[in-house]
C-alpha positions in Angstrom: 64.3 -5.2 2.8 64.9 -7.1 6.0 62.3 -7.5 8.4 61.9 -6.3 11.3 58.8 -7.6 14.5 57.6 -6.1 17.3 54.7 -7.4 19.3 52.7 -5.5 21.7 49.7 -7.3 23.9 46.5 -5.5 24.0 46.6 -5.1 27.7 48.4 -6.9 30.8 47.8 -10.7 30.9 45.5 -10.3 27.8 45.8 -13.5 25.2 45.3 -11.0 22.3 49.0 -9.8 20.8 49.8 -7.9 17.6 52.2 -8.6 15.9 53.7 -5.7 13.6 55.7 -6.4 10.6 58.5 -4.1 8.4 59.5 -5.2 5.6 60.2 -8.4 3.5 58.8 -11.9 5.0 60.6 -14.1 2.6 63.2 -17.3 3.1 66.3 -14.8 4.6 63.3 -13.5 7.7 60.9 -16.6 8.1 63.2 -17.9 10.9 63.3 -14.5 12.5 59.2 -14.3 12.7 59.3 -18.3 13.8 61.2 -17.6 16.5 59.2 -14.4 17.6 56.0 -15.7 17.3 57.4 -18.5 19.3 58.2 -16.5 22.1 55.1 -14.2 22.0 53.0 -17.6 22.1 55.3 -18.9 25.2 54.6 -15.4 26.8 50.8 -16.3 27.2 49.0 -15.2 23.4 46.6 -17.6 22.0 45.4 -15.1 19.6 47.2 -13.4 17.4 47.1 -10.6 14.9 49.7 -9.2 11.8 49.9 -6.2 10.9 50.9 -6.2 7.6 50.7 -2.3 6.9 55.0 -2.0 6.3 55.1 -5.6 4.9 56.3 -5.5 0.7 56.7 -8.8 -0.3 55.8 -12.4 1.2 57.6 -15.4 -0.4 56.4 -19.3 -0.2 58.6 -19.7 2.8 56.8 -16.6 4.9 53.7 -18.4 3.6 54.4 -21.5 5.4 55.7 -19.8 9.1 51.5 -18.2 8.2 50.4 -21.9 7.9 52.7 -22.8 10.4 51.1 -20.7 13.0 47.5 -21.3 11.5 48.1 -24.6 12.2 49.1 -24.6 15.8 46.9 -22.2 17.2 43.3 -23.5 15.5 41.1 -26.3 17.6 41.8 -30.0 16.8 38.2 -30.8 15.8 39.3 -28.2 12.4 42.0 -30.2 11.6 42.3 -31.1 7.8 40.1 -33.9 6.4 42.5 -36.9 5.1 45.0 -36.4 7.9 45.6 -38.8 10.2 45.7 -38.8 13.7 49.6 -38.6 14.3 49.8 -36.2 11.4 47.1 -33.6 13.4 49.6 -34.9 16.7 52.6 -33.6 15.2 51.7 -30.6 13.9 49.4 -29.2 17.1 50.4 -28.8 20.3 47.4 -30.5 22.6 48.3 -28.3 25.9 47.6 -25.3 24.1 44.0 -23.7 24.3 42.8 -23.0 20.5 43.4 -19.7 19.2 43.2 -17.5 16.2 45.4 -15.8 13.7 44.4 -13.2 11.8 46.2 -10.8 9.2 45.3 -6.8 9.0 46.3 -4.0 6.5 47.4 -6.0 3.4 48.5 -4.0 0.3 47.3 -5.1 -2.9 50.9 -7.5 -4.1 50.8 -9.3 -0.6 46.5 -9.8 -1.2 47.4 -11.0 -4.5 50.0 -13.8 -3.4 47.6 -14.6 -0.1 44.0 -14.7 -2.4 46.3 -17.1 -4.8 47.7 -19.2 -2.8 44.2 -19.5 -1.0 45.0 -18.1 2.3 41.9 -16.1 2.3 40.1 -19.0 3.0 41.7 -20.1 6.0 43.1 -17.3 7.5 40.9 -13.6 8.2 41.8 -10.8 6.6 41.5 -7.2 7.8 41.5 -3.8 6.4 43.0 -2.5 9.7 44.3 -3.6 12.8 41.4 -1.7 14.8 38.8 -3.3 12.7 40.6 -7.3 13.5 40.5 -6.2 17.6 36.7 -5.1 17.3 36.0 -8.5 15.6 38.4 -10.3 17.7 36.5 -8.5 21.1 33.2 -9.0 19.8 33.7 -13.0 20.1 32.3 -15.7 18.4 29.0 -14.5 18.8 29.1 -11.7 15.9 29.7 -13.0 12.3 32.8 -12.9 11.2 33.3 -11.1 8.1 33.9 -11.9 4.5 38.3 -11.4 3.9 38.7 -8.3 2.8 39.1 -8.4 -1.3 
């Protein structure tokens, strides 16, 4: 199924956007989500969350536009032990502030590939979308919880 994205911020001039999600993210859409998360990142989001409720299948190239993104938005200081320097420069834009991604409404084929793959490690999962904006809101002063089995 090809995949549609529409983004929405959570209010004028707000850094929070979600992201929404129909349909396959595999090789034939990864460039298509590249290029919109691309845009809604130029438009002024550092934080950002996908709603995954209409998504069926994600492939190893939809993992990496995930990683991608992870990547660029998290703070240099959480960059991969064993990297170097110039490796961290490449991959992370220094004039961006550090952001989040997180990933909301997962059905149980997509939570398979993203437990597996070990994605739930490194990237928050949500059972909703409200419930990622409450934590998202709350700040870094509530505990963020466990991914969502």
């Amino acid at each position: 199924m090809a995949l549609t994205v529409e983004s929405r911020f959570q209010s004028p001039g707000a850094a929070l956007a979600v992201v929404t999600l129909t349909g396959d993210l595999d090789i034939a859409s990864a460039a298509l989500l590249r290029g919109h998360l691309a845009a809604v990142l130029g438009q002024g989001a550092d934080h950002l969350i996908l709603d995954f409720t209409h998504v069926e299948f994600v492939d190893s190239t939809g993992l990496s536009v995930l990683a991608g993104v992870h990547r660029l938005l998290r703070p240099p200081e959480q960059a991969e032990p064993g990297r170097s320097g110039a490796a961290r420069a490449a991959t992370t834009d220094r004039s961006r502030r550090p952001g989040t991604l997180a990933i909301a409404a997962v059905n149980q084929r997509v939570r398979h590939v993203l437990r597996t793959t070990g994605f739930t490690r490194i990237i928050p999962i949500y059972p909703s979308v409200e419930t990622a904006i409450v934590v998202h809101l709350a700040g870094p002063a509530v505990e963020e919880p466990r991914p969502h089995p």
